[in-house]
Every structure is written in structure tokens, then in C-alpha cells.
Wavefront OBJ file of the C-alpha trace (Angstrom):
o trace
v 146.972 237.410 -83.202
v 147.419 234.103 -84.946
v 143.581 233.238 -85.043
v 143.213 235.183 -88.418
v 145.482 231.915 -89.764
v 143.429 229.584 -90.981
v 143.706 231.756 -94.420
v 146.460 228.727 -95.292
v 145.091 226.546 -97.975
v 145.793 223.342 -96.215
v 146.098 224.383 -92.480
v 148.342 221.441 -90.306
v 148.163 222.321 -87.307
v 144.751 220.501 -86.298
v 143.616 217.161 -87.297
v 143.363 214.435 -84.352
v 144.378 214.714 -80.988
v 147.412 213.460 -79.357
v 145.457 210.873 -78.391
v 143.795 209.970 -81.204
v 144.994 206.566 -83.157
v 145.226 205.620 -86.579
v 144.779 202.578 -88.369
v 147.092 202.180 -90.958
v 147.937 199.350 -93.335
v 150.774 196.872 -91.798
v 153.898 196.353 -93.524
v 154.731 192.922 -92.986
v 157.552 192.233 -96.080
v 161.363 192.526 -95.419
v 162.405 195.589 -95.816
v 165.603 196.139 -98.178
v 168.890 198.201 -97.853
v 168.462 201.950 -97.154
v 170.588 203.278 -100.099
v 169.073 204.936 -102.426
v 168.900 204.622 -106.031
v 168.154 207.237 -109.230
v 165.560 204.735 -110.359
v 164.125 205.266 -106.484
v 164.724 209.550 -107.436
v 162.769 209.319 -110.293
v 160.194 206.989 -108.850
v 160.307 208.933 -105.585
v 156.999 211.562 -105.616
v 158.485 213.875 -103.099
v 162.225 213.862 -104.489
v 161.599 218.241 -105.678
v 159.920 219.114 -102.926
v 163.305 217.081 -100.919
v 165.891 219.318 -103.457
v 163.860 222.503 -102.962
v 163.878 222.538 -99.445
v 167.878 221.401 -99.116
v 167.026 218.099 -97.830
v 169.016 216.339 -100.623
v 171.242 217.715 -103.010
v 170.270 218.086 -106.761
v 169.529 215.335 -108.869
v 170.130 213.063 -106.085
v 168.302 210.296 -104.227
v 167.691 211.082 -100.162
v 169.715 208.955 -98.042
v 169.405 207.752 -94.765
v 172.145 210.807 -93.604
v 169.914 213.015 -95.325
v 166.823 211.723 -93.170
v 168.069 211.413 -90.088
v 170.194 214.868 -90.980
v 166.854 216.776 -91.296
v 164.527 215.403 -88.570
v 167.354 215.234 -86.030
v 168.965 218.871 -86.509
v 166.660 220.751 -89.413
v 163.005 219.860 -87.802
v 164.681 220.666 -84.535
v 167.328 223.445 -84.853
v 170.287 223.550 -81.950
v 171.328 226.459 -79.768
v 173.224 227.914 -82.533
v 170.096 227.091 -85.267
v 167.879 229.156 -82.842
v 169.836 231.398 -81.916
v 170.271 232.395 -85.606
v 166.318 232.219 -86.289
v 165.913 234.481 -83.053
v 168.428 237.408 -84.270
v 166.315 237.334 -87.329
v 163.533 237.759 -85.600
v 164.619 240.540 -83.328
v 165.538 242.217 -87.009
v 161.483 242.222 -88.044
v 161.659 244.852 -85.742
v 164.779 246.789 -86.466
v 164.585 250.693 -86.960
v 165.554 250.332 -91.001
v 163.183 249.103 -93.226
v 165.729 247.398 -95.292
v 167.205 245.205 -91.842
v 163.102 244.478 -91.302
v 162.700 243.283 -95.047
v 165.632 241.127 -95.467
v 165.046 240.005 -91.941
v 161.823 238.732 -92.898
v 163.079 237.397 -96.890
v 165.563 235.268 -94.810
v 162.782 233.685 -92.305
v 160.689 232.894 -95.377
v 163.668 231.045 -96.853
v 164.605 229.124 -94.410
v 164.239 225.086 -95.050
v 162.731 224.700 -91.240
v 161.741 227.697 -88.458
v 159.830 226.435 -85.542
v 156.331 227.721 -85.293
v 156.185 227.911 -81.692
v 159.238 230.720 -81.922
v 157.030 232.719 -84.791
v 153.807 232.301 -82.124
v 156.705 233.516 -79.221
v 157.427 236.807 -81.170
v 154.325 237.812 -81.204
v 152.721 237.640 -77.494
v 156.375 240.055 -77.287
v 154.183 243.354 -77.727
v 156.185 244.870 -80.804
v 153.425 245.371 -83.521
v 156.065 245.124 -86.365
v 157.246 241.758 -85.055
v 153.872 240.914 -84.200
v 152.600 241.582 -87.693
v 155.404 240.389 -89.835
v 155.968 237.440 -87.649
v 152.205 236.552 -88.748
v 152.750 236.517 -92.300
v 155.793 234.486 -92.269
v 154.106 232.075 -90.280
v 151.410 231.899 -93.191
v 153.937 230.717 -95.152
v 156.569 228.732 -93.355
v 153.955 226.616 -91.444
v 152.273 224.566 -94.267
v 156.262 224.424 -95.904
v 157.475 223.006 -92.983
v 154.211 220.432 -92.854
v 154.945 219.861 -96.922
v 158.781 219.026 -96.159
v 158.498 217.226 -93.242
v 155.462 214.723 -94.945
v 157.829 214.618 -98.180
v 160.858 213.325 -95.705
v 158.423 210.866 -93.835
v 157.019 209.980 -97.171
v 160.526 209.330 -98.952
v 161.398 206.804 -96.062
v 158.112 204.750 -96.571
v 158.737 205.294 -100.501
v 162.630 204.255 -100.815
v 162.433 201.648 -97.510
v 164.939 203.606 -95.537
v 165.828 201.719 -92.579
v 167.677 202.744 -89.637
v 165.785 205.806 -88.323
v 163.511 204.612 -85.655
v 164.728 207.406 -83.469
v 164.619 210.291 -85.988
v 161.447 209.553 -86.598
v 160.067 208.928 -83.125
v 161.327 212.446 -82.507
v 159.206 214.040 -85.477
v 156.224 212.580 -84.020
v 155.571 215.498 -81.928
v 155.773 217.582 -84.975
v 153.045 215.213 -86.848
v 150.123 217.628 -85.716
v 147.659 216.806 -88.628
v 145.948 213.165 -89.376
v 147.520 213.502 -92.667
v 151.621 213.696 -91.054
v 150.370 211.065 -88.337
v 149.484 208.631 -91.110
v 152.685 208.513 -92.530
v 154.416 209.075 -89.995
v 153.258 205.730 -88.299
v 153.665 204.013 -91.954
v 157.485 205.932 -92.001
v 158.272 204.117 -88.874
v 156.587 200.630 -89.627
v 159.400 200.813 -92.525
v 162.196 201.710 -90.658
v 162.328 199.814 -87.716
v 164.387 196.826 -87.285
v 164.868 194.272 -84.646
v 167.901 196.248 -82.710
v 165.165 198.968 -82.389
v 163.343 196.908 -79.970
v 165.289 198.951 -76.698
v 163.981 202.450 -78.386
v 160.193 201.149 -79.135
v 159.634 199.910 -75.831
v 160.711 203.425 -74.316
v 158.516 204.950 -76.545
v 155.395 202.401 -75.418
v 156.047 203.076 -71.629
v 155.815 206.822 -72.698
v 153.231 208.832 -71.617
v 152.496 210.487 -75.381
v 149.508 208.638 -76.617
v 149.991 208.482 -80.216
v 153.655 207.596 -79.897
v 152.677 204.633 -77.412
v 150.374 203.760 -80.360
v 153.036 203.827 -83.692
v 155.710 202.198 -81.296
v 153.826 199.130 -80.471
v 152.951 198.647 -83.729
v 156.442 198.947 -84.942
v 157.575 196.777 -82.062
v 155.292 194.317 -83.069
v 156.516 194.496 -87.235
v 159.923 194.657 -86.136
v 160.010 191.424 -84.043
v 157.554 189.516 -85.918
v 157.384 185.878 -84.222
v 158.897 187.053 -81.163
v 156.817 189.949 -80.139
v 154.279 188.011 -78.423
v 156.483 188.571 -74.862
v 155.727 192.496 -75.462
v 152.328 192.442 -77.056
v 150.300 190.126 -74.834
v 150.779 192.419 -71.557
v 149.428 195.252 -73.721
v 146.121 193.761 -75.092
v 144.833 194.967 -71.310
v 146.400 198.367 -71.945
v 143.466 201.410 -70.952
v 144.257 202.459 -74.596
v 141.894 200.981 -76.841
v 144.506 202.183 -79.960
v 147.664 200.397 -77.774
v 145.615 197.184 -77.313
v 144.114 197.230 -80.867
v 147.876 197.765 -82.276
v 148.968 194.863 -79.729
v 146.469 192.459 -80.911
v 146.758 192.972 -84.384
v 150.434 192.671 -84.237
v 149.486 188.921 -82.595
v 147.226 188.223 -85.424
v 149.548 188.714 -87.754
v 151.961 186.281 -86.661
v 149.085 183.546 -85.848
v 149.038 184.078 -81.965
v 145.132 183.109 -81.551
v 145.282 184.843 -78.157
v 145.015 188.196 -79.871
v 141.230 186.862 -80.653
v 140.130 187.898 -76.954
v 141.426 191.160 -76.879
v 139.668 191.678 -80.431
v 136.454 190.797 -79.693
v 136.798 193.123 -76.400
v 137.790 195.885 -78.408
v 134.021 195.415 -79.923
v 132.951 197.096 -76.928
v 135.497 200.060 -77.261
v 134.430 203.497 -77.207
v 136.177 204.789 -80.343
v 134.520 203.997 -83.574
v 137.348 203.049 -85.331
v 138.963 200.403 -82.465
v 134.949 198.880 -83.223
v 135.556 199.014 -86.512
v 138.978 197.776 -86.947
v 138.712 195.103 -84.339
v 135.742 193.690 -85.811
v 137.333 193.619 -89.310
v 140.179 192.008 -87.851
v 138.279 189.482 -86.332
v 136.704 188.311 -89.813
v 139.738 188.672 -91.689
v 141.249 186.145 -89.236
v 138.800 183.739 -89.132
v 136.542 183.674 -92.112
v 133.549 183.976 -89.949
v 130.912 186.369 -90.465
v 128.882 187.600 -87.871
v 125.981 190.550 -88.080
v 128.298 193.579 -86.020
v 127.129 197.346 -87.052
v 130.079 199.394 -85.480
v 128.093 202.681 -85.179
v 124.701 201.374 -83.930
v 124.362 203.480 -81.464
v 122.001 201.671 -79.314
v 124.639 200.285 -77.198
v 122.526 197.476 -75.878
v 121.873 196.841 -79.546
v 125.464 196.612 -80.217
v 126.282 194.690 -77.343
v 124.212 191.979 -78.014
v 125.762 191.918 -81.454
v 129.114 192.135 -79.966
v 127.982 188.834 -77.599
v 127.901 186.313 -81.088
v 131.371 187.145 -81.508
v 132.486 186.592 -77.826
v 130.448 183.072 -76.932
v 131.986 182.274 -80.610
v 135.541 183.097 -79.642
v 134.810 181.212 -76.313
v 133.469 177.942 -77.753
v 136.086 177.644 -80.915
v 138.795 180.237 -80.705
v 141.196 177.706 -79.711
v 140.391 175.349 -82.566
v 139.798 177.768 -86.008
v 142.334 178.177 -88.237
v 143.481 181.709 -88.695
v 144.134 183.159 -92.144
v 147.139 185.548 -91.278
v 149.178 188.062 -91.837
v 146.051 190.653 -92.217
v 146.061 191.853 -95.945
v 144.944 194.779 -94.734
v 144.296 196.944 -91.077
v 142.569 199.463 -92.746
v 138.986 198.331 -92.177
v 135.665 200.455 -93.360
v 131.986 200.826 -91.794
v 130.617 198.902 -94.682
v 128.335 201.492 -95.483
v 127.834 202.800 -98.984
v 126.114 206.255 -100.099
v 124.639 206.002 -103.299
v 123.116 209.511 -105.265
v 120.304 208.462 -107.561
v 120.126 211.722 -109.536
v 117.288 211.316 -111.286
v 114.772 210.503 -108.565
v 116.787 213.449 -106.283
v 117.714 211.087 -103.721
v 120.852 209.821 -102.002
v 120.472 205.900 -100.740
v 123.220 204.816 -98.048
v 122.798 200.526 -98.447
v 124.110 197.857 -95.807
v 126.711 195.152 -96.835
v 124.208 193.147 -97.834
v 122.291 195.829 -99.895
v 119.600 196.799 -98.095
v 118.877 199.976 -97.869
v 118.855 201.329 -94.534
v 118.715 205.543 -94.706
v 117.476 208.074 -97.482
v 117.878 211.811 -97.919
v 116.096 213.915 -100.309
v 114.024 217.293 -100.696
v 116.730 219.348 -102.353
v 117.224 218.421 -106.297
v 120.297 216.393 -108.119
v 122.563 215.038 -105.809
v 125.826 214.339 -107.301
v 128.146 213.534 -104.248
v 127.707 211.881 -100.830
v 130.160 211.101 -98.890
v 130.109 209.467 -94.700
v 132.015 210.971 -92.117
v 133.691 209.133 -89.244
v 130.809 210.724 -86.786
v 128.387 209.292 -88.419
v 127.185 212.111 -90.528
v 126.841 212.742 -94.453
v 127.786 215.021 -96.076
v 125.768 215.792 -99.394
v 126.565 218.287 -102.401
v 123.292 218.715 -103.969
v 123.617 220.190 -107.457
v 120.205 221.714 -108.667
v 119.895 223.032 -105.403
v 123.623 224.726 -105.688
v 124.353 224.007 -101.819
v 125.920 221.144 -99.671
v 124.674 220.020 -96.336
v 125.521 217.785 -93.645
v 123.494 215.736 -91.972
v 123.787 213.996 -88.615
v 122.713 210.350 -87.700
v 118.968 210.837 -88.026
v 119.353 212.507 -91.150
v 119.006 216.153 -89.576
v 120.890 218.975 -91.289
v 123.611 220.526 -89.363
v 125.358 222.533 -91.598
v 125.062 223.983 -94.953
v 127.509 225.851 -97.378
v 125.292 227.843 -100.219
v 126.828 231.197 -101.712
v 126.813 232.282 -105.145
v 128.573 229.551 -106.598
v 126.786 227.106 -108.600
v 127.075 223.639 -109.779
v 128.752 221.851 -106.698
v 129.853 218.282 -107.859
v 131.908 216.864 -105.418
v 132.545 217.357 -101.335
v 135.525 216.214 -99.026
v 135.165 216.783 -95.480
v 139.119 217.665 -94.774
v 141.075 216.857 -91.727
v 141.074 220.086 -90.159
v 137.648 220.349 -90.319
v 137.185 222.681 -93.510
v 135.388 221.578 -96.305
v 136.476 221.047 -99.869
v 133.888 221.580 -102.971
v 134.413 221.499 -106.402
v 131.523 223.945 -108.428
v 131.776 222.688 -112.233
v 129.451 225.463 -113.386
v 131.294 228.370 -111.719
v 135.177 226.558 -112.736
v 136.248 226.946 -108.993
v 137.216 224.720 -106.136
v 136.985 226.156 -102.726
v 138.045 225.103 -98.864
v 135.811 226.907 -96.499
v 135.701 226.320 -92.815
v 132.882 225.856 -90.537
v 131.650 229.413 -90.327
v 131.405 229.083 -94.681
v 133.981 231.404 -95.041
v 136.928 230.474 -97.719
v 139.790 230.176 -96.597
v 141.581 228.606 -100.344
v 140.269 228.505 -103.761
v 141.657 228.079 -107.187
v 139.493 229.081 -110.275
v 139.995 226.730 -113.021
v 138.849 226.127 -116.351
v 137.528 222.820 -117.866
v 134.631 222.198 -116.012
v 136.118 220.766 -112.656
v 133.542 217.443 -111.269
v 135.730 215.841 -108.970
v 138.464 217.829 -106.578
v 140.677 215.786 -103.914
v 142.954 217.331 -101.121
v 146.028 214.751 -101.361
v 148.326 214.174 -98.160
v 151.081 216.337 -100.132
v 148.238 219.377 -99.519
v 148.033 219.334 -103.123
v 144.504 218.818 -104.319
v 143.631 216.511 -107.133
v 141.116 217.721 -109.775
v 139.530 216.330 -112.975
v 138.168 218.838 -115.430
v 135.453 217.024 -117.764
v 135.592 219.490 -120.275
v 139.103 219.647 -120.254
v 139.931 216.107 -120.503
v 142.398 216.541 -117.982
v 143.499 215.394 -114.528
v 145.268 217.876 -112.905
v 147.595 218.105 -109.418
v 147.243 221.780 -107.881
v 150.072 222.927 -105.854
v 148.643 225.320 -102.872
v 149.394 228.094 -105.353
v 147.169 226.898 -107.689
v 149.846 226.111 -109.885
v 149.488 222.530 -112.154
v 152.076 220.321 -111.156
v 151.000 217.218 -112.748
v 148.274 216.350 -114.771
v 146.998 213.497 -117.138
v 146.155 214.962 -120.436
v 143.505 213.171 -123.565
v 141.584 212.141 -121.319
v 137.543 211.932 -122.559
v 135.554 213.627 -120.083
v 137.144 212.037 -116.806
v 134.489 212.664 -114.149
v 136.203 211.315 -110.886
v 139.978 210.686 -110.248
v 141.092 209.067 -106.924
v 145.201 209.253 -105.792
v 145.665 205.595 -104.566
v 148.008 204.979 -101.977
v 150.843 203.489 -104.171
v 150.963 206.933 -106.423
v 149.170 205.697 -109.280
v 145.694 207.394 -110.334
v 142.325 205.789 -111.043
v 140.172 207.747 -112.895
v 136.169 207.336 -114.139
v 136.211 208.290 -118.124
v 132.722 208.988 -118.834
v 132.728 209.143 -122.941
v 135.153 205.926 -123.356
v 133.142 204.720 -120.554
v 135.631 202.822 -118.288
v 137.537 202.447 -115.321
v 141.066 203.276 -115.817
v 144.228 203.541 -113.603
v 147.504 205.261 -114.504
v 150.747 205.182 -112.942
v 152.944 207.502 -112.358
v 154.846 208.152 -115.142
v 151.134 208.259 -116.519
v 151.259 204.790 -118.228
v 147.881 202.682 -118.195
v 148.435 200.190 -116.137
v 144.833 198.309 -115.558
v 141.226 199.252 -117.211
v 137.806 197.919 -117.478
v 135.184 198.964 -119.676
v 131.889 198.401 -121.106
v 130.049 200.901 -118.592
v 126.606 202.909 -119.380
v 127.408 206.318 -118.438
v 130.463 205.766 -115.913
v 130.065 208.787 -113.405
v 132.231 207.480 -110.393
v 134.994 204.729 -109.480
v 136.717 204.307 -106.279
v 139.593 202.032 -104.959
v 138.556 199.918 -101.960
v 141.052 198.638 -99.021
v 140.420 195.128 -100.587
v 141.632 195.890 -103.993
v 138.072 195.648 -105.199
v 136.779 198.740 -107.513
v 132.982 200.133 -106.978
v 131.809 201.234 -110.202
v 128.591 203.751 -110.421
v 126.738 204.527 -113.711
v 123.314 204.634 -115.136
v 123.068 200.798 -114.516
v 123.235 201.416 -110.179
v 126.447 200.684 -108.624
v 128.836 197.265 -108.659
v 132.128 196.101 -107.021
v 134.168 194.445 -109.406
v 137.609 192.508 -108.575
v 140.433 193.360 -110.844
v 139.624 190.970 -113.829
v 136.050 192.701 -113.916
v 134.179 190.064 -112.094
v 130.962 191.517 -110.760
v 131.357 190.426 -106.768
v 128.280 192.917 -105.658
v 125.462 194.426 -107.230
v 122.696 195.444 -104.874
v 120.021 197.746 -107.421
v 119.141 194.971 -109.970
v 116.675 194.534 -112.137
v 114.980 198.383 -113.210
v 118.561 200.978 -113.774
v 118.535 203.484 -111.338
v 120.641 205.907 -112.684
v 123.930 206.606 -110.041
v 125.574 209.794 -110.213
v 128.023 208.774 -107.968
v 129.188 206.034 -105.179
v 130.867 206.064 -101.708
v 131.877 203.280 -99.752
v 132.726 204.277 -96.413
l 1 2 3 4 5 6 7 8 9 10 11 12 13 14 15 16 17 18 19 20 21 22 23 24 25 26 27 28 29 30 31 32 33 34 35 36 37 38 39 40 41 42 43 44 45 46 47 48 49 50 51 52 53 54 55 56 57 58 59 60 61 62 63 64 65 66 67 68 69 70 71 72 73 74 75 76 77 78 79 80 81 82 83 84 85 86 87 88 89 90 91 92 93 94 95 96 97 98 99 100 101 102 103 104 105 106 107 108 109 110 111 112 113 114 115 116 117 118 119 120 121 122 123 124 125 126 127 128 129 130 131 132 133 134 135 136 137 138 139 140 141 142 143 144 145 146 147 148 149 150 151 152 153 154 155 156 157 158 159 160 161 162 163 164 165 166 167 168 169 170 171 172 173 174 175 176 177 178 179 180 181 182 183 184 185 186 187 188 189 190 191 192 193 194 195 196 197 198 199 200 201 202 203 204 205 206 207 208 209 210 211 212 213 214 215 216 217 218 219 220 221 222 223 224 225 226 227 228 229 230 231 232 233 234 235 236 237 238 239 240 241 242 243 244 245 246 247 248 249 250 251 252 253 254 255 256 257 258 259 260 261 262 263 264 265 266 267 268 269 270 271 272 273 274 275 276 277 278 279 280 281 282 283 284 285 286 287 288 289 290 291 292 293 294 295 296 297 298 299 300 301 302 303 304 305 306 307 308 309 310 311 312 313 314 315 316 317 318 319 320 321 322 323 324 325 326 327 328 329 330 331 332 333 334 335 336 337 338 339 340 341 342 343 344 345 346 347 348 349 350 351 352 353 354 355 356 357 358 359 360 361 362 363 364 365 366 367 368 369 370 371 372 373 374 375 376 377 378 379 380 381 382 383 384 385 386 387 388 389 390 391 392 393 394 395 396 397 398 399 400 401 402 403 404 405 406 407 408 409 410 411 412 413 414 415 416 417 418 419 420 421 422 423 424 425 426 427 428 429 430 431 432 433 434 435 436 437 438 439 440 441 442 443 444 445 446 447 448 449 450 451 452 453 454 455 456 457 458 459 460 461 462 463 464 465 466 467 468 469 470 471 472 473 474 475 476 477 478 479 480 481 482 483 484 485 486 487 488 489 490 491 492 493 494 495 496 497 498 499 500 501 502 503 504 505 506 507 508 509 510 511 512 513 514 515 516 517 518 519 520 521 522 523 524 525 526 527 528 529 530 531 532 533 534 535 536 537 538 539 540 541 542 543 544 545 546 547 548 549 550 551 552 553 554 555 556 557 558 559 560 561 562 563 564 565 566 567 568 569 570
């Protein structure tokens, strides 16, 4: 009964599996006192969504109590809490309309019902339990997801300390790559020393992803003195337990992580490859030629060998540049569309171009997927494809929409496209059918699903931003803008947006104050926010990465302009 779900604009119950790892930025500053403040409320992005639900009370700044009150009790209700839910179920089926409609008002209302007890009542056999327990779950499910990533959120936001084991408990509920994110980065924050006893429970556990987010928690929480825990894991059979374990070393200058690194080059996930060989530079300032996703594994192998009879010969000796600024490491790889010569270019590090697509017209977004693939809205041709490794399509999306401008592959799988010449954004799943849209005036060029399951949309003729609630609702929005083409949700809240006709780069915060700009662009079509605080810029020039006074620091298409609709790095 509950395959027909997938109707929910911002489905959470798929994403990675249990076993799947993340790589998340480390937190390595002290983390402050756990009390609240109303500057934190006001600064806080998920403080309404906190009062709406119950979680705090109004006008008023969540609290450790309030944390620990909802993800110990509210995320999992006791015998009485159930028993309550389950009476109301029983009444979806009651003889009197009236019991069966208030019944069902009263599960809808609720600030938490367990899913699994919705999915229970209807394997029962009772049709009218069976049905109505169906549409409820359309609605409580991505609530539940929204509240429970606004209370993870809200301890990484206000640095609320002291709820290791609250949190350790949600992480069973984290289902999507979205509430695993910050659920790891919620329990990075809130760990302390004392917590040590908890986290190493948690890393003998047999739940992969919690073995993962509690050794690197361990490792934050002890700092200097986790190298007794970490160094028995950097043999662990998980490559994301080992990875977490030797980046946690790195961080406090323990040069034996540098081993277990450049074994983790050899790792069958992607993203341990990719990390690990990030970390590696980052630690050591040396640069060695490593393509993560060759696929030749001989190839990469070989590659992988410079690193290892490096580490062997001067490991002991180099001096490490530590903490990590950042864990969040990228392929390298960026996707350029030239528009005007109908192709998309995906360039090396270094700039050379290594893969082009073309025979459809006007490509106006690429963007590279974690398996390798591309995926490709192509404009004049009113259709986006994906295409694998060897640049064969795989999948296409074309109905009667026109004008697609942008494309974000989604967590769950589905698809995200915003069509500027029909004013409509649409999620469709694999099969093309939509499963969420919002029509919208203005023109929308750019359209973002944000962790909240809000989406993020810029309307060029508009000259607006706007945040979309799953209703389609406008929550937020930035307003005089002059034809904003791209907008990109950073991770500390504030906005950077592409505004084509004043033709610069421009970030906002979020009390929508300009907080940083560059300008003097030809025809600015795309910006985007990289891990190392750099900014790629596309326009009719090619494409640049500038630092943050405007220095250019890469600029591979010189000399004739080849005209750059947009830019991915990836």
C-alpha cells in the first residue's frame, strides 16, 4: 500500500545506506556553553519550524532540555506515547465518521508519530485504516524528517553541548543523506570529553554509520589524546571507520595517520579515494597526479604507488600542515556548458579538457554525480539527460515543458529541474513521473532542494530569490535583485547569488545584508562556493576561481571567450 508514496515533495526515507559514510567538515574549535540566547533565536534558521512543532516554547531559544526532551521521549514516544498514537489509530476505523475524522485531524497534529506504526496499520487488513493511515503518513513523514533536521540543526547552530546520547539515539531515525549529514555535524558539536565511555560503545556497535559519526566524535572530543582509540581503528574493515580514524590523527599532527591514508587510496568507495587523497595533500603540501574515479584500477594503482613509496621514504620527516581546514574533499572535476558552440566541456585540475558532450542544442546546466555520471539540462532541445562514464545516455526527462535551466540530482534519487520558459520547477523520479512541482512566476533559472526540504529558486525576471516551503509557499526571499541567474545556500546560512545585469558575484546573509561582492563580470551566468572558500565564476569570458579579494587563482579557457552558460565543480 505505501508504494504509491513517493507523491511527498521531498521523500526521507531513502538516501544512503546504513552503511554508507559521509564526509563532513570537522569541527575542531571549543565549543561554548549550551544556553541559549535570543540573539541565537533570531539567528537560529530553524527556531519556527522548533515553535511550530512544540519543541520550544514561543519566542524562545531551544535549550539543551528541549533537545534532549524531544529526541529522547518525542522522536521515540513511551508506552503511554504509543499507546495513545495506537487508540487513535484503532479510531481511523471506528463505525462514526466523526470518531474516524477527528481520529485522523489528531494523528496529523501530532509533533512526532512513528512511521513504522502508520506502515503497521496498514498490513492490519481494515481498508479504512489502511487508506487513511496512508494519507497521514504523506504528511507526518516529511514533518517528522523537517523537525527532527531543524532539532539536529539547532544543536550544530546554537553549540549545544551535552547530548551525545540523544543524538546517538536519533541516528537510526537519520534515514536520508540529508539528516545523516547533520546529524554527524550535530554530534561533532556536542560531544565532550566525559562522552568518551558512550562513543566507544557506539564504535564497537555493529550499526555502520553510527560506528562512523562516533569515531569521529571520539576523535574531536579527545583531541590530543585520541590517538590510544584511533590508531587500532585505521585497520578497521570499514573504509568510512578507518578514514574517520585517520583523519581524526591528522588533525592533531599524529603522522601515523599518513599510512592508513594512502591505503585508503586503494578503497573501494569513491569518496574514502577521494577524501583520503585530499587529506593526504592537505597534510603535506605535496601534490601527486591521483584521479579517484579512473576506473582502470591498474591505472589507479599505479597512481596510488607515488603516494605510498613517498609516504615510505619521507613520511616520518615532512612537516604536516594540520588541523584539516576542511574534510570535505571534491573529484576535481569541473563541467563547463559552452552555449554557444552546444557543448558541455568537463576540464581536469589542471585544465585540460578531458570529456565532451554535445548533439542536442544550448546547454545551460551540467552537473557530476558521485557515480560518475552527468547529468545535462539541455535547453534548445527542452530535455535533460544523463550520461554514464563513457558519455552514454542513460536516462532522459523530456515532456511538454520547455526551457529547462538548471538540474539537481536529489538524494533520493528524483530529479529536480527548473523550466524558465514554462515558470515551473518539478521533482520527478526515475520513471519521469512528478512527484512535486510548484509553478512560479518570474522566470525561474536556477532551483535548489535545501537540507530543510525547502527548495531555493531565483526568478530572473523577477529579481528575486525565493525559499519555497514544500507547499509552495515563499518563506524567504531576497527582493531588487537585477536578474539573479544562480543562487547557492552556503553552509553557514548566508546566500551567494550570480546577478547577471549588475554583473557580479554577491553574497547575502541572513538577515539579507551584503556581506561580500565582486564585480566587473561580462555576462555573469553562474557562481558557486567551493569547500576552499574559493568562488568559480562563469560568464561570456570562460570560467575563473577567484579567492575572496577577487584574485584570479585559475583560469583554464584563455585567450579567444568562449561564452559559459554555466560552471560546476564537482
Amino acid at each position: 500500500m505505501f508504494g504509491t508514496l513517493q507523491v511527498a515533495p521531498r521523500p526521507l526515507r531513502g538516501g544512503n545506506p546504513a552503511g554508507r559514510w559521509l564526509v563532513l567538515p570537522m569541527l575542531f574549535w571549543a565549543v561554548g556553553s549550551c544556553a541559549a540566547t535570543p540573539a541565537a533565536l533570531a539567528a537560529n534558521p530553524h527556531a519556527k519550524m522548533l515553535e511550530d512543532n512544540g519543541v520550544t516554547a514561543k519566542d524562545a531559544a531551544a535549550t539543551l532540555a528541549d533537545v534532549r526532551r524531544y529526541l529522547l521521549h518525542k522522536l521515540h514516544p513511551d508506552r503511554a506515547g504509543r499507546d495513545k498514537i495506537s487508540k487513535l489509530i484503532a479510531g481511523l476505523g471506528d463505525a462514526s465518521f466523526a470518531v474516524r475524522e477527528k481520529s485522523m485531524r489528531a494523528l496529523m497534529n501530532m509533533a512526532y508519530v512513528p512511521s513504522s506504526m502508520l506502515v503497521a496499520a496498514s498490513k492490519k487488513g481494515d481498508p479504512e485504516i489502511g487508506w487513511r493511515a496512508e494519507k497521514i503518513f504523506k504528511v507526518v513523514e516529511p514533518k517528522n524528517a523537517q523537525v527532527l533536521y531543524a532539532v539536529l540543526g539547532t544543536v550544530v547552530e546554537e553549540k549545544i553541548v551535552g547530548a551525545s546520547d540523544a543524538v546517538l539515539g536519533a541516528l537510526g531515525d537519520c534515514t536520508s543523506h540529508d539528516l545523516k549529514d547533520v546529524a554527524k555535524r550535530a554530534l561533532l558539536v556536542t560531544s565532550r570529553a566525559e562522552d568518551a565511555p558512550l562513543l566507544r560503545e557506539a564504535v564497537r556497535g555493529s550499526d555502520p554509520f553510527a560506528r562512523i559519526v562516533a569515531t569521529a566524535a571520539l576523535g574531536k572530543s579527545l583531541g590530543p589524546k585520541c590517538s590510544g582509540d584511533m590508531l587500532p581503528l585505521l585497520d578497521d574493515a570499514d573504509a568510512g571507520v578507518a578514514l574517520e580514524a585517520a583523519l581524526a590523527l591528522g588533525n592533531i599532527g599524529d603522522r601515523r595517520c599518513l599510512a592508513a591514508l594512502g591505503r585508503l587510496l586503494d578503497a573501494k568507495d569513491l569518496e574514502a579515494r577521494v577524501t583520503a587523497a585530499g587529506a593526504l595533500a592537505g597534510l603535506t603540501g605535496q601534490k601527486f597526479v591521483f584521479t579517484a574515479y579512473e576506473k582502470n584500477l591498474d591505472v589507479r594503482r599505479k597512481q596510488a604507488q607515488a603516494w605510498l613509496d613517498w609516504i615510505a621514504r619521507q613520511g616520518s620527516d615532512v612537516k604536516l600542515h594540520f588541523p584539516l581546514k576542511s574534510t570535505r574533499f571534491i573529484l576535481g572535476r569541473t563541467l563547463v556548458c559552452l552555449y554557444a558552440e552546444n557543448v558541455v566541456i568537463e576540464l581536469d585540475s589542471e585544465g585540460k579538457q578531458t570529456q565532451m558532450f554535445a548533439g542536442l542544442r544550448y546547454p545551460w546546466c551540467a552537473v557530476g554525480l558521485p557515480n560518475g555520471h552527468r547529468l545535462i539540462a539541455w535547453y534548445g532541445s527542452h530535455c535533460v539527460v544523463e550520461y554514464d562514464a563513457t558519455g552514454k545516455e542513460v536516462w532522459k526527462q523530456q515532456g511538454s515543458l520547455k526551457g529547462p535551466m538548471s538540474v539537481q540530482r536529489l538524494p533520493n534519487g528524483n530529479t529536480l529541474i527548473a523550466y524558465h520558459s514554462s515558470h515551473r520547477v518539478i521533482e520527478v523520479d526515475r520513471a519521469g513521473k512528478t512527484v512535486w512541482q510548484a509553478a512560479i512566476a518570474g522566470g525561474p533559472g536556477d532551483a535548489r532542494r535545501l537540507p530543510n526540504g525547502n527548495t531555493l529558486v531565483t526568478l530572473m525576471d523577477g529579481g528575486k530569490v525565493v525559499e519555497l516551503d514544500r507547499a509552495g509557499k515563499v518563506v524567504w526571499e531576497l527582493t531588487g535583485l537585477k536578474s539573479p541567474r544562480t543562487a547557492q545556500r552556503l553552509p553557514n546560512g548566508n546566500t551567494l547569488v550570480a546577478e547577471f545585469r549588475r554583473q557580479r558575484a554577491v553574497e547575502f546573509d541572513r538577515g539579507k545584508k551584503e556581506v561580500w561582492s565582486r564585480d566587473g563580470f561580462v555576462n555573469i551566468f553562474d557562481v558557486q562556493r567551493l569547500a576552499n572558500g574559493n568562488t568559480l565564476v562563469a560568464d561570456s569570458v570562460g570560467v575563473r576561481e577567484i579567492d575572496r579579494s577577487g584574485k584570479v587563482l585559475w583560469q583554464p579557457l584563455k585567450g579567444t571567450p568562449r561564452r559559459a552558460g554555466r560552471a560546476r565543480r564537482y
